[in-house]
C-alpha positions as CSV (number, residue, x, y, z in Angstrom):
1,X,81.5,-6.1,79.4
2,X,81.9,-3.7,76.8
3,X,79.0,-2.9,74.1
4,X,79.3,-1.1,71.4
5,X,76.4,0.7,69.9
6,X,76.1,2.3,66.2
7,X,74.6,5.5,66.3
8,X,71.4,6.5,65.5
9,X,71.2,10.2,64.0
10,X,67.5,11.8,65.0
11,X,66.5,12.6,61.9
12,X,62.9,12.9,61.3
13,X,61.2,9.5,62.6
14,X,63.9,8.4,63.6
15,X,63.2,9.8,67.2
16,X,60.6,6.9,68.0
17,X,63.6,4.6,66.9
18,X,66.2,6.1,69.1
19,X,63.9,6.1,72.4
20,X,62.5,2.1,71.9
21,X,66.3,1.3,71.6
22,X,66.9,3.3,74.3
23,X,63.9,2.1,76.7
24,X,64.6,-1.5,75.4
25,X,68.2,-1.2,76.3
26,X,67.6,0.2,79.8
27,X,64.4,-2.8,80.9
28,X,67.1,-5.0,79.7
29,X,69.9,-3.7,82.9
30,X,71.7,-1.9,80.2
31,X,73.4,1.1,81.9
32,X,72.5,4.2,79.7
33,X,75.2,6.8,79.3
34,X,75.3,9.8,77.6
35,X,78.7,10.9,75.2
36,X,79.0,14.5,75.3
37,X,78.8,16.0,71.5
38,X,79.5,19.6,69.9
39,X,77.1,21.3,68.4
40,X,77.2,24.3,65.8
41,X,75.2,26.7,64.8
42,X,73.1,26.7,61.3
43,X,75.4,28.1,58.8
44,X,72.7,28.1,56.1
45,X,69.4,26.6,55.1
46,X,66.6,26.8,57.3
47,X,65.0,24.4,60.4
48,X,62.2,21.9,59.2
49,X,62.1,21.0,62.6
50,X,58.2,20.9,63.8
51,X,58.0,21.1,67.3
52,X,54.0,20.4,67.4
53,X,54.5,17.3,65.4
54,X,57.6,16.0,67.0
55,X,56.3,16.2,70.7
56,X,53.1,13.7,70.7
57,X,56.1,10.9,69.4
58,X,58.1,11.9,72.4
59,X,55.8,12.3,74.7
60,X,54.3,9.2,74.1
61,X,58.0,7.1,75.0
62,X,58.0,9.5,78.0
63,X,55.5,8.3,79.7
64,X,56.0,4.8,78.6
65,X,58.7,5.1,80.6
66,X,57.6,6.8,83.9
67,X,54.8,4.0,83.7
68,X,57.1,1.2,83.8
69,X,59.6,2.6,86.3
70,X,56.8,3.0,88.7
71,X,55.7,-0.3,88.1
72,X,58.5,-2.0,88.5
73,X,59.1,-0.2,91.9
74,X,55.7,-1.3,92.9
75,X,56.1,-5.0,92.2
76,X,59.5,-4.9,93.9
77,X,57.6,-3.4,97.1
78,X,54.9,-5.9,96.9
79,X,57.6,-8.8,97.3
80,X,59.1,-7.4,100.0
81,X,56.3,-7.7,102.0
């Protein structure tokens, strides 16, 4: 079955958007693929990217994930028995 899927662009808070979609989606048996994109170079302006402000909101979905991976292997061993 085909889904299609607006995208979301990671701009600002958006990235806490993105990865619940994205973690949703996959605990859901949604296969996650990833679409190859260019990227350019920054003609002009400058970055307002903040890497020390941008990492706790990632991190935080990271392990949110790991967490729930491993428990779900662990349940699935514990029936086996």
């Amino acid at each position: 079955m085909l889904h299609i899927v607006t995208p979301v662009y990671n701009e600002g808070d958006n990235i806490k958007k993105v990865l619940d979609a994205i973690h949703k989606a996959y605990f859901n048996g949604y296969k996650i693929t990833e679409l190859p994109t260019p990227w350019w170079d920054r003609t002009e302006g400058e970055s307002r990217f903040n890497f020390r402000k941008w990492l706790p909101k990632y991190i935080r979905w990271y392990w949110f994930g790991i967490a729930r991976v491993i428990t779900e292997k662990v349940l699935k061993m514990k029936r086996l028995k």
